[in-house]
FISE-680172 format. One line per 8 residues: number of its first residue (from 1); for each residue y, z, x of C-alpha. Coordinates in steps of 0.05 Angstrom, whole numbers, padded with zeros to 5 digits. Example, Ala and Ser with C-alpha at 12.3 -4.5 7.8 and 13.67 -1.06 7.14 Angstrom:
1> -00090:00156:00246  -00021:00143:00273
END
This chain:
1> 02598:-04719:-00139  02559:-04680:-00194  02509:-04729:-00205  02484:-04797:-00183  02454:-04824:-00240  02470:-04890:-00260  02515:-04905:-00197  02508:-04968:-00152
9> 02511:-04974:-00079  02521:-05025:-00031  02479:-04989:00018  02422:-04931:00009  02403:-04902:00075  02338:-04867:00065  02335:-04807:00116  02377:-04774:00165
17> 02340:-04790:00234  02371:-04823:00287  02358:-04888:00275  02387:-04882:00203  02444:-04847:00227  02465:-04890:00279  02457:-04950:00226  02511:-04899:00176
25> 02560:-04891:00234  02551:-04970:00245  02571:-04982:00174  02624:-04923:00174  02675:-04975:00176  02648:-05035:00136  02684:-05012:00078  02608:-05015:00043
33> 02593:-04964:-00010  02536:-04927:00032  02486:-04872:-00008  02458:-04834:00056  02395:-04782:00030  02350:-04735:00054  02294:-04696:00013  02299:-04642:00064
41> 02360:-04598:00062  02376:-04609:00147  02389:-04664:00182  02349:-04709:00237  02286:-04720:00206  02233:-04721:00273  02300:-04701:00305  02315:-04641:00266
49> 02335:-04572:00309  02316:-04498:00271  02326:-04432:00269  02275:-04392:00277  02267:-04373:00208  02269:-04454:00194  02214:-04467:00244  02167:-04420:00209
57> 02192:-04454:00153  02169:-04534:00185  02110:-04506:00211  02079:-04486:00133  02101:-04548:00118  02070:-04591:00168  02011:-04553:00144  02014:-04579:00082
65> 02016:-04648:00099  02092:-04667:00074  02107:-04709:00134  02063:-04770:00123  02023:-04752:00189  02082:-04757:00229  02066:-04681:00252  02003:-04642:00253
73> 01973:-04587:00279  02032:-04536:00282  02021:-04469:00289  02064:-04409:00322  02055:-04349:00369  02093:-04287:00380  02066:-04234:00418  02076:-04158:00414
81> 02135:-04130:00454  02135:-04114:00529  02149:-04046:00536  02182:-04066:00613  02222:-04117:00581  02258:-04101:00532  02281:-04178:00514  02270:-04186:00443
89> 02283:-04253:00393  02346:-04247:00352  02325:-04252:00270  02392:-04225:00251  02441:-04256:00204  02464:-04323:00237  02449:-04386:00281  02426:-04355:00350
97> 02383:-04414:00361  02372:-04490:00356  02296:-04507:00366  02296:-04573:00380  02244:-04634:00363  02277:-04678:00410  02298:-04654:00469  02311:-04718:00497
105> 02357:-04732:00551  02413:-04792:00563  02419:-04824:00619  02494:-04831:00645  02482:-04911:00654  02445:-04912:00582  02473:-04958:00521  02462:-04898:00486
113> 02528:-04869:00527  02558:-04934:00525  02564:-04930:00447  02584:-04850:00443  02650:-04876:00472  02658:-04942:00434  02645:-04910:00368  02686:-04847:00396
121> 02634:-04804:00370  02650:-04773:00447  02706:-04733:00413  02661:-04681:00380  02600:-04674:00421  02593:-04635:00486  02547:-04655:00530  02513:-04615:00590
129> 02491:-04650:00661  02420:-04640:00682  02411:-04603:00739  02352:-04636:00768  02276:-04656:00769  02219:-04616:00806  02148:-04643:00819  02090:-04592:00821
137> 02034:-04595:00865  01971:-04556:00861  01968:-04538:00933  02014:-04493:00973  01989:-04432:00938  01944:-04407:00891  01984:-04429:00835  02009:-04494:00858
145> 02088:-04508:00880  02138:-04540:00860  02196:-04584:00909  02257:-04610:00877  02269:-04673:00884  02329:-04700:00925  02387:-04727:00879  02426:-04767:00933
153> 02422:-04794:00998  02450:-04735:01034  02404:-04688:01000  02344:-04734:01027  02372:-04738:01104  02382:-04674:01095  02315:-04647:01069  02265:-04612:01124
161> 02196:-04632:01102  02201:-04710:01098  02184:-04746:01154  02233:-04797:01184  02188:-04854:01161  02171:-04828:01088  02257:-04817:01081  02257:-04898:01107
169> 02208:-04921:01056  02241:-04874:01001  02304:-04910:01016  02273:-04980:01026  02237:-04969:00948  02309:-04946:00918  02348:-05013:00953  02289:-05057:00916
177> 02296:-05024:00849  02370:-05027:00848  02363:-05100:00849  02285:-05110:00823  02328:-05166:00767  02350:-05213:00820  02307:-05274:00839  02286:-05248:00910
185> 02261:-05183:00890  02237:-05218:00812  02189:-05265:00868  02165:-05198:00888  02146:-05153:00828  02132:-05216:00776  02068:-05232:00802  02040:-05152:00781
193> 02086:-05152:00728  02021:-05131:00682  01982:-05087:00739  01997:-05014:00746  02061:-04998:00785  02012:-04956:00829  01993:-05026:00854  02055:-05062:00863
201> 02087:-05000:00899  02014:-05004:00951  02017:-05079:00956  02093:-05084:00979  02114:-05019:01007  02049:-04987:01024  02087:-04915:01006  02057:-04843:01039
209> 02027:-04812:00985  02076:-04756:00978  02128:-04812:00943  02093:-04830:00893  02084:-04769:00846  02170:-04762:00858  02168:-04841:00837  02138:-04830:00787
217> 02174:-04762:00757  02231:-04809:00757  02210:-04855:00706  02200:-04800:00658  02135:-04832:00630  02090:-04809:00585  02039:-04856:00611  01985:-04852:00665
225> 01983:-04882:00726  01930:-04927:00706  01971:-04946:00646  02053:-04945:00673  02056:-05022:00692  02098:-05058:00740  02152:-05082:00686  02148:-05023:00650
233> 02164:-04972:00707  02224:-05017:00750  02265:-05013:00688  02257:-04941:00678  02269:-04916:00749  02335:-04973:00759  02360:-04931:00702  02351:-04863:00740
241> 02386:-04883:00797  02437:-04928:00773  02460:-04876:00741  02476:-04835:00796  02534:-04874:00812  02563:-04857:00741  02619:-04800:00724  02568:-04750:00737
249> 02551:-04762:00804  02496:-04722:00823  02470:-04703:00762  02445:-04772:00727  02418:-04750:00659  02458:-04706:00604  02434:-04670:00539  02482:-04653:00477
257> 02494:-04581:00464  02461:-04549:00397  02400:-04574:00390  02386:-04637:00420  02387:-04707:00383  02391:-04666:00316  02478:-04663:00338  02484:-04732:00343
265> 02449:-04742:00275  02502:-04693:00234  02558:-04723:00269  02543:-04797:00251  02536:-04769:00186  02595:-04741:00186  02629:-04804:00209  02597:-04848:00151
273> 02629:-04796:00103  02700:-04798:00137  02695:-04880:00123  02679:-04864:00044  02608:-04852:00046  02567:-04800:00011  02513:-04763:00036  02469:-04714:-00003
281> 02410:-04673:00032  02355:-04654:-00016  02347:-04703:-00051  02297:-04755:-00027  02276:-04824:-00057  02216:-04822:-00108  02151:-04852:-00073  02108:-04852:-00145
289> 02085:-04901:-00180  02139:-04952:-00219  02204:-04912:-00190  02227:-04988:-00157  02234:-05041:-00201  02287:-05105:-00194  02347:-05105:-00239  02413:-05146:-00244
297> 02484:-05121:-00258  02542:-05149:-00291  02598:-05181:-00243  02663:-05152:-00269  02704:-05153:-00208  02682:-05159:-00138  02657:-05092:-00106  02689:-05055:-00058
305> 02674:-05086:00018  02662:-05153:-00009  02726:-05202:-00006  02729:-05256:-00069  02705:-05334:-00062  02763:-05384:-00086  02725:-05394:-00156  02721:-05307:-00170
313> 02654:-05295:-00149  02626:-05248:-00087  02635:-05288:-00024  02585:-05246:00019  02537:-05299:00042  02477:-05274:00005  02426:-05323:-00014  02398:-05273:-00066
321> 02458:-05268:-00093  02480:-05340:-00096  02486:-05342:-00177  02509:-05278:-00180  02568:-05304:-00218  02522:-05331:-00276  02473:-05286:-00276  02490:-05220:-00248
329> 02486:-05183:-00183  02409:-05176:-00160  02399:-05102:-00144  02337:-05060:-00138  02331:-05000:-00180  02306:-04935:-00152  02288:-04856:-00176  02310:-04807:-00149
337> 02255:-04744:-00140  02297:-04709:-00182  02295:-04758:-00240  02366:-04792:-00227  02362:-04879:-00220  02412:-04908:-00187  02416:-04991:-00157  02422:-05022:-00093
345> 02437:-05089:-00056  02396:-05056:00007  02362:-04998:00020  02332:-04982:00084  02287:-04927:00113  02231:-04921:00166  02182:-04984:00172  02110:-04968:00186
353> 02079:-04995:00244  02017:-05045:00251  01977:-04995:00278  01962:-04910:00275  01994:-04890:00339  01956:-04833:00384  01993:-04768:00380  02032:-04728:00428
361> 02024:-04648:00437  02090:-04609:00443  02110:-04542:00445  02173:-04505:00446  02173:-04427:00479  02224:-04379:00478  02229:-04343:00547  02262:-04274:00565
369> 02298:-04301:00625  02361:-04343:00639  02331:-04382:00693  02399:-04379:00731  02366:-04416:00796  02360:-04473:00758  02429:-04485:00737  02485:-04485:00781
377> 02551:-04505:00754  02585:-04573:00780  02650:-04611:00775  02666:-04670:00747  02730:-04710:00750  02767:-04703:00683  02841:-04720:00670  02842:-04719:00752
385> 02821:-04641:00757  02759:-04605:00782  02728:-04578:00710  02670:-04534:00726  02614:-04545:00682  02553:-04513:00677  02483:-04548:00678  02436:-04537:00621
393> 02365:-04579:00631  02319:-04575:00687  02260:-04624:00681  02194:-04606:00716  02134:-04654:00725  02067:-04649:00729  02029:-04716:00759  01966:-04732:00720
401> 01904:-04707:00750  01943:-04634:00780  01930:-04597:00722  01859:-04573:00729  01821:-04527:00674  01744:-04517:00667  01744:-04554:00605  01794:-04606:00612
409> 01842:-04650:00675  01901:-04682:00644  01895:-04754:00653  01972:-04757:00636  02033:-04725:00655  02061:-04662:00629  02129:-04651:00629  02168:-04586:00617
417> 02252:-04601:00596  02275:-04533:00615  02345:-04509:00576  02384:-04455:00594  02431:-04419:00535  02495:-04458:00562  02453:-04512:00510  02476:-04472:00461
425> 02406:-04465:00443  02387:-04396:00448  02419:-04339:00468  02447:-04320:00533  02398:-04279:00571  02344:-04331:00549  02321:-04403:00556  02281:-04448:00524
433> 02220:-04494:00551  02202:-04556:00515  02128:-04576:00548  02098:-04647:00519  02044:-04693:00543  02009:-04760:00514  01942:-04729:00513  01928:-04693:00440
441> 01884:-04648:00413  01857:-04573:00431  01854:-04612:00507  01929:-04625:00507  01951:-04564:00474  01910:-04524:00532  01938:-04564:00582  02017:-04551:00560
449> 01992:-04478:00567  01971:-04476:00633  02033:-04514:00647  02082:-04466:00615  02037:-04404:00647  02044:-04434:00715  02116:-04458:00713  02136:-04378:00701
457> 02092:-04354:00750  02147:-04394:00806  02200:-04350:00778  02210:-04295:00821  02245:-04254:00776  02243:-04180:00759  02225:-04162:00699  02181:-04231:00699
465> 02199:-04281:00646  02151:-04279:00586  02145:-04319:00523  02177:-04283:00472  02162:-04334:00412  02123:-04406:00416  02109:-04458:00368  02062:-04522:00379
473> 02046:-04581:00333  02022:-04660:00341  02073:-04716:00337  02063:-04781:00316  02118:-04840:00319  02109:-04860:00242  02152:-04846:00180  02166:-04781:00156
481> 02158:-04810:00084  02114:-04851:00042  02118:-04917:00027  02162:-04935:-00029  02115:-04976:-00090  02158:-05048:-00077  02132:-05098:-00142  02141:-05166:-00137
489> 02212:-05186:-00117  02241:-05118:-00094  02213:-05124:-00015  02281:-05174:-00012  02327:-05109:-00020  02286:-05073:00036  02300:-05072:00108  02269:-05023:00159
497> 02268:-04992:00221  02218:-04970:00275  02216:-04892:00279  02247:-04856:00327  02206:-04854:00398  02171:-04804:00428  02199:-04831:00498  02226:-04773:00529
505> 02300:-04804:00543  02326:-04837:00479  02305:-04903:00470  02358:-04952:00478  02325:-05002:00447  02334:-04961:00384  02402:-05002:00387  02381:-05068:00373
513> 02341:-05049:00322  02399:-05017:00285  02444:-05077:00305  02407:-05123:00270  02405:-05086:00208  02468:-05078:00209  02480:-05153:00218  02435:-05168:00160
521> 02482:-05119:00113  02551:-05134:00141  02539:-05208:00160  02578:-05200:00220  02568:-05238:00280  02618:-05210:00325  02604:-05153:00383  02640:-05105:00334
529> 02581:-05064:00327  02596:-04992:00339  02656:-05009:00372  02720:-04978:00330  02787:-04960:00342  02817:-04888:00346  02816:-04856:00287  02888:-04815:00265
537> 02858:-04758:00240  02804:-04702:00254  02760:-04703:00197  02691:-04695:00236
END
């Protein structure tokens, strides 16, 4: 399509993050005519994955201030060259990495899952098992330790430095959580259902102090023991272990290859373009002053996805569209930022929320080591064989308050999502750490530091792993854009949804959020929602 001016859409989808994208590969099928933009020319929005050339590139952006306050703070590192280690970066010609901005993982019992194989997205992304989750603790040496926690029941008979009674009480907490919905264990838990988990967990099971930092790895939470309540935490660590009776086994969590949620994000895309829809990166919607305005359209015939009332007119139960047949199809008119207008029944995008929400600090390091401990290869049943596949993520977990610097304790968790190069995410020889934590600032940046520093001080490898190339920045979960200017009328035509989280698995709430958007657009009722047929062909 050379140009979009003066077209009309059923749907505009502004942005390509996951939320949008999900909502494009919801609609891939509606036989809606769906406009899906982006003003910047990749995918994924907070989701995106870079090169390192493209990083460099984000970074002077966020620096600028183009992403609304969504990021902050970004700035990179690359030191000079080891002359024992002669591990460099690649900067050549092509894609030798996929820097990712979420690094998020799926669990194998997630909805998330659930709807890769309904929508039978499954077909073209490959996903790699996690290999497991290790808690540090400050003592042990003078840097601290780390012990891996055990993934399944034999691992925890088997392991040497529980006690009997703390493997007992491990295995009495997992029975409870398996079944904290049911009305016995819901008598239990209800009435701290608002405390801190720390609470419940002392009141009823009166734990050894060892389990609770391994507990509480398991959520994968952000949040500080003082803050992680009772109904916030059960729900979080059911999922962990529930789904370690799924197809994976041992290995309960899974990330995509290439760069993290940014490959789900092209290939729903890519799906809403298979179904007729057009996407265009680049080109964003204008945010200035009198570039929305209300407009109404002749009714000529009815438009594609709609089916025709008895009497001629559009039978898509609108309200604002009730006299359409008198009076003309209500749309809302929009500008383009580079001068094109086109109309739309709906366009949606990122709603703001009530409040500022406290940054995160991330950072993402290149290391000059493939990790190899880390990531043994495992088997999975496919098509009844034994298919070796090789583990990519290993998550490691610092417990608030073990983490201790002469300026500054972190009062929150750090975690570090380890990825080897079978993520397709660097090259082999090398691996990638992604360290985040809820505290911000020049405290939480210091503290993902000492994190990263101490984590490759455990490797005992030879040459020792260095960082060859880091980048950190703030994160907020708010819009990437500005607000459109809605006058009177247009906020009809507007629907919106919650940016994506900064919860380290993907949110599967996310889902019903999209669901009912697309609900509002298709006026469909039924549990068709993401759920499609096999396609014939192999457009994606």
């Amino acid at each position: 399509m050379d140009t979009l001016d003066n077209t009309d859409w059923d749907v505009v989808i502004s942005g390509t993050g996951l939320p949008q994208s999900l909502l494009a590969l919801a609609l891939s099928r509606s036989g809606k005519k769906i406009l899906h933009t982006d003003e910047n020319r990749y995918y994924g929005g907070a989701a995106a994955a870079f090169s390192i050339t493209e990083a460099e590139e984000w970074v002077a952006k966020v620096n600028q201030g183009f992403f609304n306050g969504a990021f902050d703070e970004a700035s990179i590192y690359e030191p000079e060259a080891s002359e024992s280690d002669p591990t460099t970066l690649l900067r050549k010609i092509g894609r030798h990495y996929n820097l990712a901005l979420a690094p998020a993982i799926m669990y194998s019992s997630s909805a998330f899952r659930r709807y890769l194989f309904t929508s039978r997205v499954y077909h073209y992304v490959e996903l790699r098992p996690v290999s497991g989750w290790w808690v540090y603790s400050p003592e042990g040496s003078t840097t601290g330790t780390f012990k891996k926690i055990p993934s399944v029941r034999e691992e925890l008979i088997g392991n040497k430095e529980l006690s009997f009674s703390v493997k007992r009480r491990l295995i009495k907490i997992t029975r409870f959580v398996m079944e904290y919905e049911n009305d016995v264990a819901k008598s239990q838990w209800e009435p701290y259902r608002l405390l801190p988990f720390t609470a419940f967990l002392s009141a009823v099971f009166k734990p050894q102090p060892e389990l609770l930092a391994p507990l509480f790895a398991l959520t994968m939470s952000s949040e500080s023991p003082e803050s992680l309540t009772t109904e916030a935490a059960l729900p979080r660590l059911a999922r962990h272990i529930r789904s370690l009776q799924g197809r994976h086994g041992n290995w309960p969590a899974l990330i995509p290859k290439y760069g993290g949620l940014d490959e789900f994000c092209q290939l729903a895309c890519r799906a809403c373009a298979v179904g007729g829809g057009v996407y265009v990166l680049e080109k964003g919607l204008s945010t200035s002053a009198g570039s929305v305005s209300t407009v109404r359209i002749p009714v000529e015939t009815p438009q594609e996805g709609y089916s025709a009332g008895e009497d001629g007119s559009d039978a898509h139960k609108d309200p604002a569209a009730a006299d359409a047949s008198a009076t003309g199809q209500p749309r809302v008119k929009l500008q383009l930022q580079d001068g094109e207008a086109i109309t739309a029944r709906w366009v949606v995008g990122e709603s703001s929320p009530d409040q500022t929400p406290d940054p995160n600090c991330k950072s993402i390091s290149i290391v000059s080591s493939p990790l190899s401990t880390l990531f043994p290869k495992i088997k999975v049943d496919e098509d009844e064989n034994k298919v070796p596949i090789p583990t990519a993520s290993a998550i490691f977990f610092y417990p608030s308050r073990s983490l201790q610097l002469p300026e500054c304790t972190n009062t929150s968790p750090v975690h570090i999502h380890v990825h080897s190069s079978a993520s397709g995410e660097c090259p082999a020889g090398q691996s990638i750490l992604y360290a985040s934590t809820s505290m911000s600032g020049k405290s939480g940046f210091e503290l993902l530091k000492h994190a990263t520093s101490l984590f490759l001080d455990s490797i005992d490898d030879v040459p020792a792993p260095r960082i060859l190339w880091s980048m950190q920045y703030e994160q907020r979960a708010l819009p990437l854009a500005k607000p459109l200017p809605l006058p009177d009328g247009a906020a009809a035509h507007f629907l919106g949804l919650p940016s994506a989280s900064l919860d380290l698995p993907v949110d599967d709430t996310m889902f019903e959020h999209v669901r009912k958007v697309w609900r509002t657009i298709t006026d469909d009722d039924s549990e068709q929602f993401l759920d499609f047929p096999e396609r014939n062909d192999d457009d994606l």
